[in-house]
C-alpha positions in Angstrom: 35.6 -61.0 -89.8 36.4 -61.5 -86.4 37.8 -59.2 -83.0 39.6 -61.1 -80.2 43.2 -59.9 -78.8 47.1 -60.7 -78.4 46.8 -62.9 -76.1 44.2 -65.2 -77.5 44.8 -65.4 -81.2 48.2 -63.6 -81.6 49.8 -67.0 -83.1 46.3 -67.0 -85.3 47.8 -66.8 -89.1 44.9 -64.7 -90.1 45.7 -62.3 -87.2 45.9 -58.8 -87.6 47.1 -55.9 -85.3 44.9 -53.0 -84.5 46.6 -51.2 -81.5 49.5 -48.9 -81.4 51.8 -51.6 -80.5 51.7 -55.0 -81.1 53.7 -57.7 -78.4 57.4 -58.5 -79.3 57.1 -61.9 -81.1 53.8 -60.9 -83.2 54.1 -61.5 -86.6 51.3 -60.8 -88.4 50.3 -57.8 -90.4 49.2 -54.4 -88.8 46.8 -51.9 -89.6 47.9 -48.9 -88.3 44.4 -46.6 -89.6 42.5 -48.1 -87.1 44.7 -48.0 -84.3 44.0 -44.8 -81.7 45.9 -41.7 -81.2 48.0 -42.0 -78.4 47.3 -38.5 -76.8 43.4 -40.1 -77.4 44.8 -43.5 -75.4 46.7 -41.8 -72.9 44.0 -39.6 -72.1 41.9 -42.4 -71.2 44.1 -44.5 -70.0 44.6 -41.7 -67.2 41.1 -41.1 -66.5 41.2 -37.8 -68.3 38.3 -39.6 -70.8 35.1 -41.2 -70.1 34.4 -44.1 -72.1 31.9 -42.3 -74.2 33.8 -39.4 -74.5 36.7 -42.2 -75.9 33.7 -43.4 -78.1 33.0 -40.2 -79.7 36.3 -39.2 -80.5 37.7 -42.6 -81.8 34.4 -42.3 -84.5 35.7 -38.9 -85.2 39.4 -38.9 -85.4 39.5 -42.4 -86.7 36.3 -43.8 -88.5 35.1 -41.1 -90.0 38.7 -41.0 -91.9 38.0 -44.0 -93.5 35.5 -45.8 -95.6 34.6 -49.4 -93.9 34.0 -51.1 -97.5 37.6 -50.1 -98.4 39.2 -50.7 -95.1 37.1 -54.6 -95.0 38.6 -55.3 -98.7 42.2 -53.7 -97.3 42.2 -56.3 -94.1 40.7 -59.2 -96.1 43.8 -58.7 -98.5 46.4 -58.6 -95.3 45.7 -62.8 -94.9 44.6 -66.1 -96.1 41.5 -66.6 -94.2 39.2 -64.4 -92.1 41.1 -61.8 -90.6 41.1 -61.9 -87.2 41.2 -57.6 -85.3 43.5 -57.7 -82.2 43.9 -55.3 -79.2 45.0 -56.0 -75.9 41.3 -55.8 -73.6 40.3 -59.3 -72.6 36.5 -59.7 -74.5 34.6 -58.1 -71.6 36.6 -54.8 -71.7 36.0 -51.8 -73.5 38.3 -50.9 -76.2 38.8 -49.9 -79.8 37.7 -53.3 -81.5 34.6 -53.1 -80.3 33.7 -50.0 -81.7 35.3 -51.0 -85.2 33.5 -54.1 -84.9 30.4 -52.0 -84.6 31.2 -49.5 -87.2 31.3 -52.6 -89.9 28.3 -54.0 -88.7 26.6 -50.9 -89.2 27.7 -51.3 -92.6 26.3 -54.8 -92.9 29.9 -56.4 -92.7 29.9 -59.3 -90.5 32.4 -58.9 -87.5 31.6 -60.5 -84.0 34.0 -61.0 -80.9 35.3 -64.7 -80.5 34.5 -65.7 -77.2 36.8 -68.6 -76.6 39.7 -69.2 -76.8 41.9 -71.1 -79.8 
């Protein structure tokens, strides 16, 4: 499995939304379970949450809901190929899909960050 965002890999077939709202035009699947809480987004967004703060409460509210075997074999189902996480963050940004990239990882599911673009 793979992270990148909209505006790399949003025509990608095997592209799947993460975030609370995809861009007009996307049209691939979305996973709503792993996208944050907008009071949670907003907050942070605004400065009212430090990025480990974000960190601890996305685990909380939103990983610790779900069980990354399950939630792999739900995305992998979603496309033809390897599903491909989007956000919005460029690569070197914090944001969501890193930390669900690191939450599979833990679980010894692959799931890196494409780089480049295409």
């Amino acid at each position: 499995m793979k992270t990148s965002n909209f505006a790399r890999h949003g025509n990608d077939p095997n592209a799947i939304s993460i975030a609370r709202r995809a861009p007009r035009g996307f049209r691939g699947p979305t996973y709503a379970p792993l996208a944050p809480p907008e009071t949670m987004l907003q907050a942070y967004r605004k400065g009212r949450l430090t990025v480990e703060q974000y960190r601890r409460r996305y685990e909380e509210k939103v990983l610790a809901r779900l069980d990354p075997r399950a939630t792999h074999a739900v995305l992998v189902g979603l496309v033809f190929g390897e599903p491909i996480l989007l956000c919005w963050e460029e690569p070197e940004e914090f944001c969501h899909r890193h930390l669900v990239a690191a939450w599979f990882r833990e679980t010894g599911i692959e799931c890196e960050e494409i780089r480049h673009a295409g």
